[in-house]
Each structure stands twice: as structure tokens, then as C-alpha cells.
N, CA, C, O and CB atoms as a CASP TS submission, in Angstrom:
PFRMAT TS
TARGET T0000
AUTHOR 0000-0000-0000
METHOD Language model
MODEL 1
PARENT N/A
ATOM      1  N   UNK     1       0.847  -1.174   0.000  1.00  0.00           N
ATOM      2  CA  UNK     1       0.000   0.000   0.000  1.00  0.00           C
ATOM      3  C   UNK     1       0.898   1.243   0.000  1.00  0.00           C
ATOM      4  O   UNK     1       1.801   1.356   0.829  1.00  0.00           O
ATOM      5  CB  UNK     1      -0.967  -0.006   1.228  1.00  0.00           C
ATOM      6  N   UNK     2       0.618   2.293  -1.047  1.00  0.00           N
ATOM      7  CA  UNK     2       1.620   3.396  -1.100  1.00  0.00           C
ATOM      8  C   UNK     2       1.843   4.066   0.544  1.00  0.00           C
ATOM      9  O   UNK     2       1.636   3.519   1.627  1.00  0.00           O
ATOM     10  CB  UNK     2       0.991   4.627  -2.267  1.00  0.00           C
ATOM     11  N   UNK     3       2.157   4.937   0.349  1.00  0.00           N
ATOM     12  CA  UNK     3       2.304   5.935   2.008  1.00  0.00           C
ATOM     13  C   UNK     3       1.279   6.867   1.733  1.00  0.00           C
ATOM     14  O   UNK     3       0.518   6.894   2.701  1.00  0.00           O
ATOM     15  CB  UNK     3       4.002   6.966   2.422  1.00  0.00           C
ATOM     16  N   UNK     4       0.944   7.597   0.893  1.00  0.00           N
ATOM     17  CA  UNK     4       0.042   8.729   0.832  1.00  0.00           C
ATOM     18  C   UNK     4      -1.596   7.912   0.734  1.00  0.00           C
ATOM     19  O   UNK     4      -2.638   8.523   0.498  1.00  0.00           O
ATOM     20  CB  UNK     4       0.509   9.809  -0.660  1.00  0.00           C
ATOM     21  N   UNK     5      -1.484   6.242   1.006  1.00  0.00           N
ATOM     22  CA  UNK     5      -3.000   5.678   1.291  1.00  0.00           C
ATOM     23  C   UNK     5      -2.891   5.246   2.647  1.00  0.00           C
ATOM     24  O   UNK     5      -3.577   4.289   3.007  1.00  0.00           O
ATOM     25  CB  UNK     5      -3.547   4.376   0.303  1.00  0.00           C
ATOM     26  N   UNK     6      -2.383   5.625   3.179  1.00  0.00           N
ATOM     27  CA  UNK     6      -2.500   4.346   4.859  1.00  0.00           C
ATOM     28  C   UNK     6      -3.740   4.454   5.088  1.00  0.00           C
ATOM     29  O   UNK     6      -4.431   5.410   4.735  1.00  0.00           O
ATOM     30  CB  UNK     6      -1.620   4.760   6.621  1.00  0.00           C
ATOM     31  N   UNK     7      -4.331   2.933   6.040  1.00  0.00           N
ATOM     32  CA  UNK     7      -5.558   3.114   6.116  1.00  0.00           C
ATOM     33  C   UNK     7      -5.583   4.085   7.208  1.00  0.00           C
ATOM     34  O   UNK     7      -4.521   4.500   7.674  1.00  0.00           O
ATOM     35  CB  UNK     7      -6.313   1.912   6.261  1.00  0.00           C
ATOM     36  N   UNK     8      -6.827   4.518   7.696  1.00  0.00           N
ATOM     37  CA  UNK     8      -7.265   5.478   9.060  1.00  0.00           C
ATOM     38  C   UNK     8      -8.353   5.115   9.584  1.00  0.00           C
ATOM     39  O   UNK     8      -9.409   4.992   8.963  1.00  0.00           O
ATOM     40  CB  UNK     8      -7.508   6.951   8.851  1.00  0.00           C
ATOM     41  N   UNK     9      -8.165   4.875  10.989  1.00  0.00           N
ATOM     42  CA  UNK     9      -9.505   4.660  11.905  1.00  0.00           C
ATOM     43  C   UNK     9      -9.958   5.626  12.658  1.00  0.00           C
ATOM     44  O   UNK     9      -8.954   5.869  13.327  1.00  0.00           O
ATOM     45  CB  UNK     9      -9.412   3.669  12.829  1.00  0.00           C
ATOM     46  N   UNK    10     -10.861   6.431  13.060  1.00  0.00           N
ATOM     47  CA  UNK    10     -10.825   7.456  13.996  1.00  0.00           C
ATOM     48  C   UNK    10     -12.725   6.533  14.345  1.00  0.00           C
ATOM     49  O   UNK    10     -13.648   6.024  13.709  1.00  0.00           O
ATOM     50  CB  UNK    10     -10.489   9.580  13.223  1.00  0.00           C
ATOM     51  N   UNK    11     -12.284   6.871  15.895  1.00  0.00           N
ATOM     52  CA  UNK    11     -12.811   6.399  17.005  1.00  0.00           C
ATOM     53  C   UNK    11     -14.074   8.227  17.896  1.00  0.00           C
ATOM     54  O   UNK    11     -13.437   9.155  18.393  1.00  0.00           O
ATOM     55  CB  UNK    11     -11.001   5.686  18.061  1.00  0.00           C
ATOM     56  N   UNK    12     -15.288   8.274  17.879  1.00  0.00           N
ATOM     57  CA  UNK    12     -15.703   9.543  18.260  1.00  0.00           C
ATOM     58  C   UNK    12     -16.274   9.074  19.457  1.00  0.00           C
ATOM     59  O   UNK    12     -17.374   8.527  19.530  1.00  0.00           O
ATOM     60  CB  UNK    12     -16.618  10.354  17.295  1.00  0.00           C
ATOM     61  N   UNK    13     -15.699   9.242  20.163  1.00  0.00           N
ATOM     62  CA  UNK    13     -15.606   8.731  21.747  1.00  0.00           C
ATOM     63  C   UNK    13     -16.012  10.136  22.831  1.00  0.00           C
ATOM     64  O   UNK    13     -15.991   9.906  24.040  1.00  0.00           O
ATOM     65  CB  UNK    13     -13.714   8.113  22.106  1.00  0.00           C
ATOM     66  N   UNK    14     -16.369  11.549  22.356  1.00  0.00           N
ATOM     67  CA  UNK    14     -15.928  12.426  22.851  1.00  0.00           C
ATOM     68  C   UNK    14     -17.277  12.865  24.197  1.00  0.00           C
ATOM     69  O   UNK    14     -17.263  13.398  25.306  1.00  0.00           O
ATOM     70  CB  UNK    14     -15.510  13.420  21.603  1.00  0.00           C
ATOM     71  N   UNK    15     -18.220  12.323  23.362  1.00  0.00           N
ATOM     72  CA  UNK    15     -19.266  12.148  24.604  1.00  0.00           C
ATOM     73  C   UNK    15     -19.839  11.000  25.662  1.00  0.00           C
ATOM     74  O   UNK    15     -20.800  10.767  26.395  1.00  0.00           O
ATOM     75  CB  UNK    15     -20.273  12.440  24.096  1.00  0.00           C
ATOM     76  N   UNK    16     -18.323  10.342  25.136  1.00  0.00           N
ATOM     77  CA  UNK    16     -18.518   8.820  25.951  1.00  0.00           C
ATOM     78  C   UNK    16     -17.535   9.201  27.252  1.00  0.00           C
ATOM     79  O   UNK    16     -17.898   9.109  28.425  1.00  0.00           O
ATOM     80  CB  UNK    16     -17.825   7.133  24.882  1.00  0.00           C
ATOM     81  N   UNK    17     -16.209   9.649  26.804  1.00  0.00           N
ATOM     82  CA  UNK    17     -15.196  10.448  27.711  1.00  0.00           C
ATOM     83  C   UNK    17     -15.936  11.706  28.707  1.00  0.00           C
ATOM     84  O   UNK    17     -15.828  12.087  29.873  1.00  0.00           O
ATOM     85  CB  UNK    17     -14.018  11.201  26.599  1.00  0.00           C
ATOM     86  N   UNK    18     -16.471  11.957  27.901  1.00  0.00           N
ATOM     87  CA  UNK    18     -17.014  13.457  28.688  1.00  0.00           C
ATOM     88  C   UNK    18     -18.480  13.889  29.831  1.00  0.00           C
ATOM     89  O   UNK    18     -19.640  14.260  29.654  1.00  0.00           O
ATOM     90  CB  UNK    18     -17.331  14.387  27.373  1.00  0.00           C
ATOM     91  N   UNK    19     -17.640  13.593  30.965  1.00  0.00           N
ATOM     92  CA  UNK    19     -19.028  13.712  31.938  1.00  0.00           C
ATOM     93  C   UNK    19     -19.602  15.380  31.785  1.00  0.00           C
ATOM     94  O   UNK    19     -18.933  16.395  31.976  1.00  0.00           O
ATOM     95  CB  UNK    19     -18.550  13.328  33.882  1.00  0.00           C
ATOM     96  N   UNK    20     -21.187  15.279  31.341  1.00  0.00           N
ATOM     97  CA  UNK    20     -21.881  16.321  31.488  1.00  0.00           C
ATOM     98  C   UNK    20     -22.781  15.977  32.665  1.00  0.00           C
ATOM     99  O   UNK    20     -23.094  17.147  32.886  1.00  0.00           O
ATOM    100  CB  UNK    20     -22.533  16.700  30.250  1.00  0.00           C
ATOM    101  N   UNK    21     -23.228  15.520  33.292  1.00  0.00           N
ATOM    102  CA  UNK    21     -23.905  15.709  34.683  1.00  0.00           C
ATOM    103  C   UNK    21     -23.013  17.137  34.945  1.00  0.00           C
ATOM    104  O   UNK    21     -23.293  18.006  34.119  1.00  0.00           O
ATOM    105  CB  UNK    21     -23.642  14.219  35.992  1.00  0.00           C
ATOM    106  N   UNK    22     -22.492  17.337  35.457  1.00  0.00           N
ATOM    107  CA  UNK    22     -22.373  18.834  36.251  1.00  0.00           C
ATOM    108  C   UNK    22     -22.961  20.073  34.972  1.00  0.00           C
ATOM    109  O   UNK    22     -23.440  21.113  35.425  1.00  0.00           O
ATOM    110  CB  UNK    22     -20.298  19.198  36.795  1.00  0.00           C
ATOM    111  N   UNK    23     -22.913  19.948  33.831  1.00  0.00           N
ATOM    112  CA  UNK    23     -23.649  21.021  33.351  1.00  0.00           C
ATOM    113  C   UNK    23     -25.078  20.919  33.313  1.00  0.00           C
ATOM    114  O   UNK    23     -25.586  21.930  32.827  1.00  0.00           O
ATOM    115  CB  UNK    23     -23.242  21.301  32.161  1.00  0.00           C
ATOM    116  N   UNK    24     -26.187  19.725  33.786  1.00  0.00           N
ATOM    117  CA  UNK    24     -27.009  19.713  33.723  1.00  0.00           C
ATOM    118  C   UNK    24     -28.048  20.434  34.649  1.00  0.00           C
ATOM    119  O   UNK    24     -29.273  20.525  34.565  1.00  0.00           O
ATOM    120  CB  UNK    24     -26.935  18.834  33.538  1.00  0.00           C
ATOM    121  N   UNK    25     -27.116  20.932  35.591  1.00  0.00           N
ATOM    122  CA  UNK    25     -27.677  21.800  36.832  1.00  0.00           C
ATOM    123  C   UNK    25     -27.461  23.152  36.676  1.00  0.00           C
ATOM    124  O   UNK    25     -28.256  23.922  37.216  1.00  0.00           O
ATOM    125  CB  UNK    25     -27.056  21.457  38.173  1.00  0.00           C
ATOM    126  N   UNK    26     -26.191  23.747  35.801  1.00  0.00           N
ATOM    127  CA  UNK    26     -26.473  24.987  34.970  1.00  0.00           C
ATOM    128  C   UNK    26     -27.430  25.256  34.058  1.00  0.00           C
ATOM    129  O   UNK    26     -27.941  26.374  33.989  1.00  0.00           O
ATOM    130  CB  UNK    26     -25.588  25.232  34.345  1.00  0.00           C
ATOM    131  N   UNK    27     -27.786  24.208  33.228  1.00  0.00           N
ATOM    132  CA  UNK    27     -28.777  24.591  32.063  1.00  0.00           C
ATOM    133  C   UNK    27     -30.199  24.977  33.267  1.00  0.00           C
ATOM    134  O   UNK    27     -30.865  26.010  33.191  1.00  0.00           O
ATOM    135  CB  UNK    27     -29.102  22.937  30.656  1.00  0.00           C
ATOM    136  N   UNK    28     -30.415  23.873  34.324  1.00  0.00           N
ATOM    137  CA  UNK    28     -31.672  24.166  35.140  1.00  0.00           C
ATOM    138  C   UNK    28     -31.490  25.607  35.551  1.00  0.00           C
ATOM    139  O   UNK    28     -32.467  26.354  35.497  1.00  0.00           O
ATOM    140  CB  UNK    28     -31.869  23.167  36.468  1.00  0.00           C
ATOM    141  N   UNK    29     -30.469  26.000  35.904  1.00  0.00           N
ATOM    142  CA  UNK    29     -30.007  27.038  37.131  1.00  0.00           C
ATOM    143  C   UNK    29     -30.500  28.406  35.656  1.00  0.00           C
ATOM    144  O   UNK    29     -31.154  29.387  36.012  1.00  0.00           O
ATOM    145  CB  UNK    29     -27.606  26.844  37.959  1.00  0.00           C
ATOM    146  N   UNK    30     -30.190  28.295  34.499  1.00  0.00           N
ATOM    147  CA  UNK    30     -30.810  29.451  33.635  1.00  0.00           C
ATOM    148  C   UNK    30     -32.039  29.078  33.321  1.00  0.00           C
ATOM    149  O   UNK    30     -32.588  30.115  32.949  1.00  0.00           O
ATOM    150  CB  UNK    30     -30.099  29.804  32.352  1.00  0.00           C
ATOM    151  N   UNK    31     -32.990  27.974  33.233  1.00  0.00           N
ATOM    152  CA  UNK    31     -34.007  28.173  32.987  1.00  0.00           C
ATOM    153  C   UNK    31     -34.050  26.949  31.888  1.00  0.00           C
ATOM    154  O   UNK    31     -35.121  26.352  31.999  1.00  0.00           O
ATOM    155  CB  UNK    31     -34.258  29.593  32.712  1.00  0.00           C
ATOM    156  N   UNK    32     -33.265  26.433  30.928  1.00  0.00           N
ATOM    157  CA  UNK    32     -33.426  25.543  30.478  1.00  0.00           C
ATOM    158  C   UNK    32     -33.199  23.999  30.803  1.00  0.00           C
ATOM    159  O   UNK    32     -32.427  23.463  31.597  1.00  0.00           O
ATOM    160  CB  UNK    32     -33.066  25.901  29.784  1.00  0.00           C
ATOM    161  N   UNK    33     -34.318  23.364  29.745  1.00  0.00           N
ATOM    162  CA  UNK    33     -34.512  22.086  30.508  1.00  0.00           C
ATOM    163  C   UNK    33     -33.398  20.948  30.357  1.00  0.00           C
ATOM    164  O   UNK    33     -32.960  20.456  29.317  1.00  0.00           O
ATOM    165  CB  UNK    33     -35.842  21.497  30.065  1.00  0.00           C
ATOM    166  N   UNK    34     -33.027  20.636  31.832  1.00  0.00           N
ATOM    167  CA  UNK    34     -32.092  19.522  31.605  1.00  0.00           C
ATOM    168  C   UNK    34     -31.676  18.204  30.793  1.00  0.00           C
ATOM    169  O   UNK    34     -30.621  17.688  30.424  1.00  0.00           O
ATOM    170  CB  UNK    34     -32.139  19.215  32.363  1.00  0.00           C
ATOM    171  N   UNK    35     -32.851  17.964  30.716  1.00  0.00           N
ATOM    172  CA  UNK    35     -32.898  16.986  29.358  1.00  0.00           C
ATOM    173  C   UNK    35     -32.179  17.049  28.370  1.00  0.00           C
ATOM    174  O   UNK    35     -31.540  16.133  27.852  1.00  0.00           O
ATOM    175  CB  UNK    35     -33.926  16.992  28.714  1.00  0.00           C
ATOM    176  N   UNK    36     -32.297  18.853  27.858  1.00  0.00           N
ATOM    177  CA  UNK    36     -31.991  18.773  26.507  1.00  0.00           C
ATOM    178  C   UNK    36     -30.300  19.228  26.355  1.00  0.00           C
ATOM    179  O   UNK    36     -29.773  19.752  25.373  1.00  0.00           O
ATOM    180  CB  UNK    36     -33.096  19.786  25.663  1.00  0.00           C
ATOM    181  N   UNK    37     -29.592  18.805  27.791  1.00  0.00           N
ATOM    182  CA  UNK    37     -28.098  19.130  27.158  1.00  0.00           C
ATOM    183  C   UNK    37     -27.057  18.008  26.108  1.00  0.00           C
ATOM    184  O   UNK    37     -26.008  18.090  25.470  1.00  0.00           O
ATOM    185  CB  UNK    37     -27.199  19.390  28.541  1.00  0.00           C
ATOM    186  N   UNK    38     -28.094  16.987  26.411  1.00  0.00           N
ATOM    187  CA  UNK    38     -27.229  15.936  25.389  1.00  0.00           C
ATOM    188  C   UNK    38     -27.266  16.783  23.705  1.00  0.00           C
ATOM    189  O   UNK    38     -26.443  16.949  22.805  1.00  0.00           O
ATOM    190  CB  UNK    38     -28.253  14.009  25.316  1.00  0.00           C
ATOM    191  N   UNK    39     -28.569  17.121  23.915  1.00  0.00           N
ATOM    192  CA  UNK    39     -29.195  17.633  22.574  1.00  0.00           C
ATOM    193  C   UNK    39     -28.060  19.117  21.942  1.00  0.00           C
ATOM    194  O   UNK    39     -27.430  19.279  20.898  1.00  0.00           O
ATOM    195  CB  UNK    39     -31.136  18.239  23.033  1.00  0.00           C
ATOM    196  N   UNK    40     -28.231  19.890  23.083  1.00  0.00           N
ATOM    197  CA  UNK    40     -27.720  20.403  22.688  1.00  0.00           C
ATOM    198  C   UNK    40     -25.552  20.552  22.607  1.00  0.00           C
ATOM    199  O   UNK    40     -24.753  21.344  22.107  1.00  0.00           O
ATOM    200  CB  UNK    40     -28.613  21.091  23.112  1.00  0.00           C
ATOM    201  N   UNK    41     -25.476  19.423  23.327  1.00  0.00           N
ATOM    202  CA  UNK    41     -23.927  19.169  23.272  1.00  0.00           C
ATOM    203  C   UNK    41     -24.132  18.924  21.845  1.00  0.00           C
ATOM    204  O   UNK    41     -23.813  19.799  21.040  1.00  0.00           O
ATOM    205  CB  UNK    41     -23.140  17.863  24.263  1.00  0.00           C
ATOM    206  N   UNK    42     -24.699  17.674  21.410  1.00  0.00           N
ATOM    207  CA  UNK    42     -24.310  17.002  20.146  1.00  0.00           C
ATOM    208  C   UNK    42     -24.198  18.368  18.650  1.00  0.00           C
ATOM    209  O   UNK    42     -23.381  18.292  17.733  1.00  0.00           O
ATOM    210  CB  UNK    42     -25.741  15.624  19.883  1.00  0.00           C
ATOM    211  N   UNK    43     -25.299  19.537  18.820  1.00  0.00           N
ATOM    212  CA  UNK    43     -25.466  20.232  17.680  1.00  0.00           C
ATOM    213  C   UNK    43     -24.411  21.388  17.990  1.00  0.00           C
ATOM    214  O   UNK    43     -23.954  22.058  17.065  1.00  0.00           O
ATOM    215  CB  UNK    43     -27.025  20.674  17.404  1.00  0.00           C
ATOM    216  N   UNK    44     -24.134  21.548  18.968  1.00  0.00           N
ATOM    217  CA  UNK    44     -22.646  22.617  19.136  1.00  0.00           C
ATOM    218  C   UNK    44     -21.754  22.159  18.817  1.00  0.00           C
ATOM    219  O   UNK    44     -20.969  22.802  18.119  1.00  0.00           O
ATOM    220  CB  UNK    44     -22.129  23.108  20.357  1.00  0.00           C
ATOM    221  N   UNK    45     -21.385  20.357  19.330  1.00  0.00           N
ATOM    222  CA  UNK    45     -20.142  19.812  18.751  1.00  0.00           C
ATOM    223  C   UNK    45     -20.563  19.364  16.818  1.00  0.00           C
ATOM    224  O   UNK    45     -19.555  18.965  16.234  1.00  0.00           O
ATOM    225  CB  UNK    45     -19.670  18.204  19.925  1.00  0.00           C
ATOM    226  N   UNK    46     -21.151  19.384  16.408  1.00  0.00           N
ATOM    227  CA  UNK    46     -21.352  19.487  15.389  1.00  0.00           C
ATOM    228  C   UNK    46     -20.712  20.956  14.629  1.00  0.00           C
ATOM    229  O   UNK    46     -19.866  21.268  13.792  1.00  0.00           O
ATOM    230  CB  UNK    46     -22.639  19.220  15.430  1.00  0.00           C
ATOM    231  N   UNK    47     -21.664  21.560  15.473  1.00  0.00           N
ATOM    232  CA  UNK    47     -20.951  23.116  14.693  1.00  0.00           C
ATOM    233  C   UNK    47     -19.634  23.604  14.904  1.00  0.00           C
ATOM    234  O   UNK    47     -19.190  24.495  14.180  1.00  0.00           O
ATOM    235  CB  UNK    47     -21.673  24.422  15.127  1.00  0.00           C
ATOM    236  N   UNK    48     -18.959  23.102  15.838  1.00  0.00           N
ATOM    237  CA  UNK    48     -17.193  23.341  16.318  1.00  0.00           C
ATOM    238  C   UNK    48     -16.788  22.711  15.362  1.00  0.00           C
ATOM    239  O   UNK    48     -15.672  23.205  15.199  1.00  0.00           O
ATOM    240  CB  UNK    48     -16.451  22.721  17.812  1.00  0.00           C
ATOM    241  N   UNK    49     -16.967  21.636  14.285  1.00  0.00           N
ATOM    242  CA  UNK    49     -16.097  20.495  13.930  1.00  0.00           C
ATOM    243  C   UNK    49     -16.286  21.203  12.396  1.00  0.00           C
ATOM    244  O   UNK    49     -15.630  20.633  11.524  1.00  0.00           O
ATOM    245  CB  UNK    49     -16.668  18.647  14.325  1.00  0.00           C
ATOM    246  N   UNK    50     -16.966  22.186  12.019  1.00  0.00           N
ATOM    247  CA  UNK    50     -17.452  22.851  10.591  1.00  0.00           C
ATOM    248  C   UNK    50     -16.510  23.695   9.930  1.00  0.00           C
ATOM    249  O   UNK    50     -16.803  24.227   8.859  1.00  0.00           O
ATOM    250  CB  UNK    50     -18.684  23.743  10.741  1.00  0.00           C
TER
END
């Protein structure tokens, strides 16, 4: 296999690594509902990665 093909694996582990329980009591503490921080982690880390 040339060098400029190596294969590549990438692994997106980043909300498996990442404890959000402690931001779920900020989103309450402004008014929004706790539930929706998964929701909204996933569409911010979406938009960081753009």
C-alpha cells in the first residue's frame, strides 16, 4: 500500500469520555430544561467540527 493511502480509523468517543452531569444543573439554574443538554452538546459539537 503506497504511504500517501494508509488506512485510518478514527474512534468519536468524545461524549462517551465526557461527563456532562455537572452542566445539567447549569442549564436548570438558567431556565433551560435539563434533558436537553445531550441535545444540545451534540449540535454545538457538530458546529465546532465545521
Amino acid at each position: 500500500m503506497p504511504a500517501d493511502q494508509l488506512p485510518v480509523l478514527v474512534f468519536d468517543v468524545n461524549e462517551t469520555l465526557s461527563d456532562l452531569t455537572p452542566l445539567r444543573a447549569r442549564f436548570e439554574d438558567i431556565g433551560a430544561p435539563g434533558h436537553l443538554l445531550a441535545t444540545w452538546f451534540a449540535g454545538s459539537y457538530g458546529t465546532a467540527s465545521r
